[in-house]
N, C-alpha and C positions, 0 to 999 in steps of 0.2 A: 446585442448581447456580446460582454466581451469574455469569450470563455479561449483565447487563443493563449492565454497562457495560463490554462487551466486543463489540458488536456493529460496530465498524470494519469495513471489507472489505477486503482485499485486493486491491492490482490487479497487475499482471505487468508488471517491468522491461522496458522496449523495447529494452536494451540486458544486463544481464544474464540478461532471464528468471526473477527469483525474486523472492518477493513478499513485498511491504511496502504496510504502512497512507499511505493515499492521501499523509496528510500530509506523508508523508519521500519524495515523489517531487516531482521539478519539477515546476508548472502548465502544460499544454499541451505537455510533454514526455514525461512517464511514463516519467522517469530517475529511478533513484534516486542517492540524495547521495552 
């Protein structure tokens, strides 16, 4: 299994609730785009 550059985490939209890699969410938002 090559998941070693797959280790991102998920965090949860504060406004839809569904999850996306941290990157594609605002800073100090945790919206996603």
């Amino acid at each position: 299994m090559m998941s070693s550059n797959n280790v991102k985490a998920l965090f949860a939209c504060s406004r839809c609730f569904s999850r996306h890699p941290f990157e594609e969410l605002s800073p100090g938002q945790q919206l996603c785009k």
